[in-house]
NUKOLDO-496357 format. One record per residue (C-alpha): y, x, z. Coordinates in steps of 0.02 Angstrom, whole numbers, padded with zeros to 5 digits. Example, Ala and Ser with C-alpha at 12.3 -4.5 7.8 and 13.67 -1.06 7.14 Angstrom:
2
+--------+--------+--------+
!      Y !      X !      Z !
+--------+--------+--------+
! -00225 !  00615 !  00390 !
! -00053 !  00684 !  00357 !
+--------+--------+--------+
//
This chain:
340
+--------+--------+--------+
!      Y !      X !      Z !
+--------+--------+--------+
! -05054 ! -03604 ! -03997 !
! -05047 ! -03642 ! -03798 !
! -04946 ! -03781 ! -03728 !
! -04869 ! -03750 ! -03574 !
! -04827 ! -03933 ! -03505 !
! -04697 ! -03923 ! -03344 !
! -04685 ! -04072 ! -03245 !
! -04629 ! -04024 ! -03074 !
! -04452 ! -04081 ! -03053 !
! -04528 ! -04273 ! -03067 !
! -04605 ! -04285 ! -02916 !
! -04455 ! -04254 ! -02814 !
! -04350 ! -04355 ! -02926 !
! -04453 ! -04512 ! -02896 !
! -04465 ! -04477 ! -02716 !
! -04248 ! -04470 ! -02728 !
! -04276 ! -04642 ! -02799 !
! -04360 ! -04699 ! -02659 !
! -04257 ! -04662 ! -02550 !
! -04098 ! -04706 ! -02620 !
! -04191 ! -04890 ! -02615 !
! -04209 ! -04851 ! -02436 !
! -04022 ! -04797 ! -02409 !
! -04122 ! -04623 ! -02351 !
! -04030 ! -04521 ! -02510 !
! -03927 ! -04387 ! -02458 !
! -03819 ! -04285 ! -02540 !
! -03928 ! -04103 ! -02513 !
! -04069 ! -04182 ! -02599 !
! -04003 ! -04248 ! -02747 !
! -03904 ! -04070 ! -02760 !
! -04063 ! -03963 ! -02750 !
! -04156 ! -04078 ! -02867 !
! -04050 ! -04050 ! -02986 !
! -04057 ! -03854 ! -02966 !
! -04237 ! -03869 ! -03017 !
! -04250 ! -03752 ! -03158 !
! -04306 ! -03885 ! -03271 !
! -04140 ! -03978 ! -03216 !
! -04046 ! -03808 ! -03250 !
! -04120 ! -03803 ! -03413 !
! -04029 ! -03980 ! -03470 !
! -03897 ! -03945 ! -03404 !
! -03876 ! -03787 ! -03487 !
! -03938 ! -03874 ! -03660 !
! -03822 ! -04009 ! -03646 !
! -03670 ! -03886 ! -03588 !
! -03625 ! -03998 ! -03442 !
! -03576 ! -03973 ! -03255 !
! -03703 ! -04036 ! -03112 !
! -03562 ! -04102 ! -03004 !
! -03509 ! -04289 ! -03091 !
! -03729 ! -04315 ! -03102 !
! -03738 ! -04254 ! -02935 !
! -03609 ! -04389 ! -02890 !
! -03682 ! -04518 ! -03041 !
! -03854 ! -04512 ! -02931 !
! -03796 ! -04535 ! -02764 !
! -03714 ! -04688 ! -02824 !
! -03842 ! -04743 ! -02960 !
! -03874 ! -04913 ! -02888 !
! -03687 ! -04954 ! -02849 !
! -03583 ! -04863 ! -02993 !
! -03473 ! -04991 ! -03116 !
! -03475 ! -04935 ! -03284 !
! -03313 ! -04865 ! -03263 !
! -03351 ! -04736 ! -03151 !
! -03501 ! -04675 ! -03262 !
! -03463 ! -04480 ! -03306 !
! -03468 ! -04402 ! -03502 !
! -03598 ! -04265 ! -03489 !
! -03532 ! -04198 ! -03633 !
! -03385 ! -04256 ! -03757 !
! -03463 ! -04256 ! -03905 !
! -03563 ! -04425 ! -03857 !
! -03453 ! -04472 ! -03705 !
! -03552 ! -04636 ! -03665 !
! -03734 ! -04568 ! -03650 !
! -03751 ! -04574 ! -03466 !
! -03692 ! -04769 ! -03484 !
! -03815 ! -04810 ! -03619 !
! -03960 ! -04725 ! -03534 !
! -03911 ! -04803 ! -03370 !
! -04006 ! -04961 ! -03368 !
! -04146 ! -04847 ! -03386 !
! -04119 ! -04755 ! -03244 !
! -04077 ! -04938 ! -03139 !
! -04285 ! -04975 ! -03211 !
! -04338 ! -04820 ! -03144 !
! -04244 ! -04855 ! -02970 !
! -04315 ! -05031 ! -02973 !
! -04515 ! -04968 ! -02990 !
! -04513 ! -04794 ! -02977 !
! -04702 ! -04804 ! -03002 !
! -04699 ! -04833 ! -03177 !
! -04636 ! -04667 ! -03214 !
! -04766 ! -04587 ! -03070 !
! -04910 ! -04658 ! -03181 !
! -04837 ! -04608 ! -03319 !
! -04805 ! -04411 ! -03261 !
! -04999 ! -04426 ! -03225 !
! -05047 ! -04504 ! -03383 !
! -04952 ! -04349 ! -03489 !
! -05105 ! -04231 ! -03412 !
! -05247 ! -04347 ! -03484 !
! -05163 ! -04368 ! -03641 !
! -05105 ! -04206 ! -03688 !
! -05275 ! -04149 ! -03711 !
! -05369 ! -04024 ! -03821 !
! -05417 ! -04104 ! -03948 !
! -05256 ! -04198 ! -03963 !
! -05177 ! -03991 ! -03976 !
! -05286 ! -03954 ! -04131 !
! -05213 ! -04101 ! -04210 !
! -05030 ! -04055 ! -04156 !
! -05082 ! -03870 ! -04215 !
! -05150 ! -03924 ! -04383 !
! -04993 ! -04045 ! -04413 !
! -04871 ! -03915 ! -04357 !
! -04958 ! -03792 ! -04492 !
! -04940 ! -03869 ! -04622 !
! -04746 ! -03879 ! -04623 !
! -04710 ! -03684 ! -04572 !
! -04728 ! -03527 ! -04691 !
! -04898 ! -03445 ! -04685 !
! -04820 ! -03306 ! -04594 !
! -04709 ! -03388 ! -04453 !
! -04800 ! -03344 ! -04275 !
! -04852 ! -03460 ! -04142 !
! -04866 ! -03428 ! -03954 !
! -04843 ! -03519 ! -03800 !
! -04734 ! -03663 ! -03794 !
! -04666 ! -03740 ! -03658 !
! -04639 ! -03916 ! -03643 !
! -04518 ! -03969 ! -03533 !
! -04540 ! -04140 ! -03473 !
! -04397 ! -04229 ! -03341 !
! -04324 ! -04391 ! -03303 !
! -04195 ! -04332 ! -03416 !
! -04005 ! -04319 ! -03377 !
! -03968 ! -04367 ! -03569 !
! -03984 ! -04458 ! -03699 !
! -04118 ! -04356 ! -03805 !
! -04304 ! -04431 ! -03827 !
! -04345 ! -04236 ! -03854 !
! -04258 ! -04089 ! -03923 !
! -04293 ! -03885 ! -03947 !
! -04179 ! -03759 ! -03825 !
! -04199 ! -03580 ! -03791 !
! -04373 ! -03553 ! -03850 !
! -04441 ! -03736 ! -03783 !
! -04437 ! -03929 ! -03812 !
! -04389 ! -04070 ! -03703 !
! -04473 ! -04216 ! -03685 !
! -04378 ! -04358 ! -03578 !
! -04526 ! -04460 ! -03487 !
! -04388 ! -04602 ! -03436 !
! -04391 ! -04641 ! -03640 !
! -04583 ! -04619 ! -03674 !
! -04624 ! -04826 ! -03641 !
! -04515 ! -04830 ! -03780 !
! -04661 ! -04771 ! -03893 !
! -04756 ! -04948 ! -03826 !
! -04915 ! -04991 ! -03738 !
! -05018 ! -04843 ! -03828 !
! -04906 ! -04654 ! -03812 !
! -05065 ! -04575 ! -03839 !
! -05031 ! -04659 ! -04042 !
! -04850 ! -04570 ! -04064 !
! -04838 ! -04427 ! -03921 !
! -04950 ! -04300 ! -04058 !
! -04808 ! -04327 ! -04169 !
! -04668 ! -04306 ! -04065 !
! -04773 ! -04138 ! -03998 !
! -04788 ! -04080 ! -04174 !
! -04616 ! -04138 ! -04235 !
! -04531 ! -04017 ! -04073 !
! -04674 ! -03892 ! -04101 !
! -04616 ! -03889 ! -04288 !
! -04426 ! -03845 ! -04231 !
! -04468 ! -03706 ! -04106 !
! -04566 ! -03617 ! -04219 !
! -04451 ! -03618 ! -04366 !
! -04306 ! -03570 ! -04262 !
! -04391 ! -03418 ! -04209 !
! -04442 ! -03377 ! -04386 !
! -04267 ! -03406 ! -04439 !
! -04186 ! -03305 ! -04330 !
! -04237 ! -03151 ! -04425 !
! -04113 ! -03197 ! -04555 !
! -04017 ! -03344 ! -04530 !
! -03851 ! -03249 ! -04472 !
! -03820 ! -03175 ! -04629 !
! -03799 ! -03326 ! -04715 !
! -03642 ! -03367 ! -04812 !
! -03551 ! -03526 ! -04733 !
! -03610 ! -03613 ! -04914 !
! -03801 ! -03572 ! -04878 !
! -03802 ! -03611 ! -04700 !
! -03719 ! -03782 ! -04729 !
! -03864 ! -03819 ! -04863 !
! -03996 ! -03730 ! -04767 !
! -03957 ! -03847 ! -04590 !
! -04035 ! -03981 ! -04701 !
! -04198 ! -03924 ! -04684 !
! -04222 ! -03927 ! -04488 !
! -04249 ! -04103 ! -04453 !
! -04265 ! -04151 ! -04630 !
! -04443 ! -04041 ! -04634 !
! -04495 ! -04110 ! -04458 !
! -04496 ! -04286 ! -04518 !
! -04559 ! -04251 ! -04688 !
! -04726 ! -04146 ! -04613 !
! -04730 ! -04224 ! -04439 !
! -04679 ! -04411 ! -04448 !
! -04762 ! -04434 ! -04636 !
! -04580 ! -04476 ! -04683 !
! -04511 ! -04571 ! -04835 !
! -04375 ! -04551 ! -04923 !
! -04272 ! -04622 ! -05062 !
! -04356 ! -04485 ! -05153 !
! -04471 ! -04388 ! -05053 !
! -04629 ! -04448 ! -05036 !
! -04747 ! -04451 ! -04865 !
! -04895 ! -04336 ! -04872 !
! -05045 ! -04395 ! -04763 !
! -05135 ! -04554 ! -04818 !
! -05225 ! -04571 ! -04633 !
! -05039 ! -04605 ! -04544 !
! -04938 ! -04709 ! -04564 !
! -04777 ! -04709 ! -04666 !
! -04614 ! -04652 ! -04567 !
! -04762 ! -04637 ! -04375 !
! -04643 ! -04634 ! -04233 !
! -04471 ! -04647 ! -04320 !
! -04379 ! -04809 ! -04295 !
! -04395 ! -04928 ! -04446 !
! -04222 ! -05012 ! -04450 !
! -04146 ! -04818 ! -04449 !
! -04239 ! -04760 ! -04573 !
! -04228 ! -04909 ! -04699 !
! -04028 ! -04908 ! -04659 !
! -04040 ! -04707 ! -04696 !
! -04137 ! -04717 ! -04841 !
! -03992 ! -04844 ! -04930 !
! -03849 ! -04712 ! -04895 !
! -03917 ! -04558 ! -04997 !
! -03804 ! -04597 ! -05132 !
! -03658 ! -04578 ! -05017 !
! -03709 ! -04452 ! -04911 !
! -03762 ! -04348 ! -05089 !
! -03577 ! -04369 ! -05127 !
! -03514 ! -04314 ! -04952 !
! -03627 ! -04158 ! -04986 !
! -03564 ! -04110 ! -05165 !
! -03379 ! -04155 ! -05072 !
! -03399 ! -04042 ! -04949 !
! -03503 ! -03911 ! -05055 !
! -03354 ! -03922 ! -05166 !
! -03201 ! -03883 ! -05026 !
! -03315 ! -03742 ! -04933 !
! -03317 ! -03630 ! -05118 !
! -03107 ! -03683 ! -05130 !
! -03094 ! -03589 ! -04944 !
! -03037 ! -03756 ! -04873 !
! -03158 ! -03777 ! -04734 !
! -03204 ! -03622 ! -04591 !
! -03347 ! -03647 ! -04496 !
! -03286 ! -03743 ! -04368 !
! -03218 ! -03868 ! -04484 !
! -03392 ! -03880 ! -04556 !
! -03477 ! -03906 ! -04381 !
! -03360 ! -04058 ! -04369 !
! -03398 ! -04124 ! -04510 !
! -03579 ! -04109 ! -04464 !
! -03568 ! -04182 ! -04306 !
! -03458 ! -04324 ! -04355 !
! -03550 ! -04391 ! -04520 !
! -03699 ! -04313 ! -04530 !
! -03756 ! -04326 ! -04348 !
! -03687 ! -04473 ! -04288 !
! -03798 ! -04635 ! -04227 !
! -03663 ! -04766 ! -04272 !
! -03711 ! -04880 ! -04415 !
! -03545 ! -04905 ! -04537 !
! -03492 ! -05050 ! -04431 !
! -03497 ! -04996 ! -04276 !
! -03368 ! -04927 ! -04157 !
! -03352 ! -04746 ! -04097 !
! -03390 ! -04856 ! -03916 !
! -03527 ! -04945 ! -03943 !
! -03705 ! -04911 ! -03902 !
! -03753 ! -04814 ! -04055 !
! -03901 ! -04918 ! -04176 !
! -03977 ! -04770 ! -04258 !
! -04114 ! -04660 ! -04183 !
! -04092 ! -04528 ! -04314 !
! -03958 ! -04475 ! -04425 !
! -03903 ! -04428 ! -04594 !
! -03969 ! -04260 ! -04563 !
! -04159 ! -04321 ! -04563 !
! -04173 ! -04432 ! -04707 !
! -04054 ! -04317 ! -04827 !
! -04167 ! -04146 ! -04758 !
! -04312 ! -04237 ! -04816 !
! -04240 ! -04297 ! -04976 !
! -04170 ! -04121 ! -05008 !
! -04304 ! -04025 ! -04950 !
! -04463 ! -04129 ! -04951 !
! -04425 ! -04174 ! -05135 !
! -04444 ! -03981 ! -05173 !
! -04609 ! -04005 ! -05080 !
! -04678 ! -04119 ! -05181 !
! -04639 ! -04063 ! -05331 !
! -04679 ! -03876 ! -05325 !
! -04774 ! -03857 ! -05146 !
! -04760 ! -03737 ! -04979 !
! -04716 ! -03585 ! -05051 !
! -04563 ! -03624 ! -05171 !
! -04524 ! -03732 ! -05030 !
! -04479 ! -03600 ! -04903 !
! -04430 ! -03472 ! -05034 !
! -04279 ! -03598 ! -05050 !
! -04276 ! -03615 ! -04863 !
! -04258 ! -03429 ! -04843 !
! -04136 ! -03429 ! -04981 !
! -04024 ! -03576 ! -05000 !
! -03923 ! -03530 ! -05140 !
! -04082 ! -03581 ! -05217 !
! -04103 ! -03774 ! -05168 !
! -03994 ! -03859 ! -05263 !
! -04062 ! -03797 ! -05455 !
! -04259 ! -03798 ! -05378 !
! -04201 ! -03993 ! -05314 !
! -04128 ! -04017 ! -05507 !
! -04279 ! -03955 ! -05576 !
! -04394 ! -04058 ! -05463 !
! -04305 ! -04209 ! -05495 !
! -04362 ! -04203 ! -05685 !
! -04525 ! -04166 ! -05660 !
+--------+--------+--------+
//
């Protein structure tokens, strides 16, 4: 496996900063930053228009919160919660210079073979592995990392986030987007002729298998699998505790929705909803739709690695991904495991 680490549209971004300190911004540069093909790639992932961030930047250091544009609707105040962020980076640009240099030091070989061997160990024995890119910006969004088109994304503005050390958690995140590329690919062989039923049970296993084989997760009944790392490494510990209490609702939201997609009263689209809403949202229960969301995972991680994981544990890798490739067959093997 090669890692192909892309850092180029930082530079010029940090110099933008500069010079917006300086009142030497213009309006050209921040437009051709953000044509950078590593720019082009977000905003193709995230589905948004360049214009209102073209316009967000040349006004980063005066903007009200008002004025702050949605870069998508689905999470309409991400650009405001990552702004103060982006006011950091304005403040001492620097910071994020070092840390752009830092990224080639620690991204090292050795570090790879442990990403490699991680990565490995959560994919069928047959699933290829080639170059991956690794896209790395001061990110337009709210996403720490996430896999598009055949890559992952890693936002540098959020890696101090990981503390004094990145060198401790960065493997894991590697492995953890490393883990999603590859299964994609591998899925796409047979993924499209799922039934609605199967794909809603299969989407379980994305992030739910990342966490349990890349962040040693725990779960209400999955169990972590490496003794040398430590339990839930680079997940948040106040999202995954909170997670870990609702799997007897969310198992009840599953059968529920199970239930109305076999009665024909839910089309796909009404399932993506549903997803997006419940299962993906960062909003603890008493929250508002407004608020800066709590969570830094959802539903969808800690029930995949109940669901999933639990078949792991109980009956190993190769059951595992028989039920992956064949989700009809998760919820009797998760029955069964459950008794064992």
């Amino acid at each position: 496996m090669k890692i192909n680490l892309r850092l180029s549209s930082i530079t010029p971004m940090l110099q933008f900063l500069r010079d917006l300190k300086s009142n030497q911004a213009t309006y050209v540069q921040i437009a051709e930053i953000l044509d950078h093909p590593d720019y082009d790639y977000e905003f193709r992932r995230y589905g948004s228009a360049k214009q209102p961030m073209i316009d967000y930047f040349i006004n980063l250091n005066t903007i009200t919160d008002a004025e702050i544009p949605a870069l998508r609707e689905s999470r309409p105040t991400e650009v405001l919660d990552k702004h103060p962020l982006w006011i950091a980076a304005f403040n001492d640009p620097n910071v994020y210079k070092e840390l752009a240099n830092k990224l080639h030091f620690i991204i090292s070989g050795e570090m790879l073979d442990r990403v490699s061997n991680m990565v490995l160990a959560g994919i069928p024995d047959d699933a290829d592995i080639d170059t991956i890119d690794v896209v790395c910006t001061m990110s337009i969004g709210g996403s720490f990392g996430y896999v598009y088109d055949g890559a992952f994304h890693i936002d540098i503005l959020r890696i101090p986030e990981m503390g004094e050390k990145p060198e401790m958690y960065l493997p894991l995140l590697l492995a953890h987007e490393t883990h999603h590329v590859v299964m994609m690919a591998y899925e796409s062989e047979y993924v499209d002729n799922f039934t609605l039923e199967q794909w809603f049970i299969h989407f379980f296993s994305g992030e739910g298998l990342a966490i349990k084989f890349c962040n040693n997760a725990q779960g209400t009944i999955s169990k972590p699998i490496y003794n040398h790392l430590p339990v839930n490494a680079g997940l948040d510990a106040f999202t995954m505790e909170y997670l870990n209490g609702k799997f007897n609702e969310a198992w009840v939201v599953f059968q529920k929705t199970l239930s109305s997609i076999r009665a024909g009263k839910m089309n796909k689209n009404d399932v993506w909803a549903h997803l997006m809403n419940y299962w993906y949202s960062f909003h603890t229960d008493y929250q508002q739709p407004n608020e800066a969301p709590l969570l830094q995972q959802s539903l969808a991680y800690s029930f995949g690695n109940d669901l999933y994981g639990t078949i792991y544990d109980a009956f190993g890798k190769n059951v595992l991904f028989d039920c992956v490739r064949h989700p009809e067959k998760v919820l009797d093997t998760f029955d069964k495991a459950l008794k064992i």
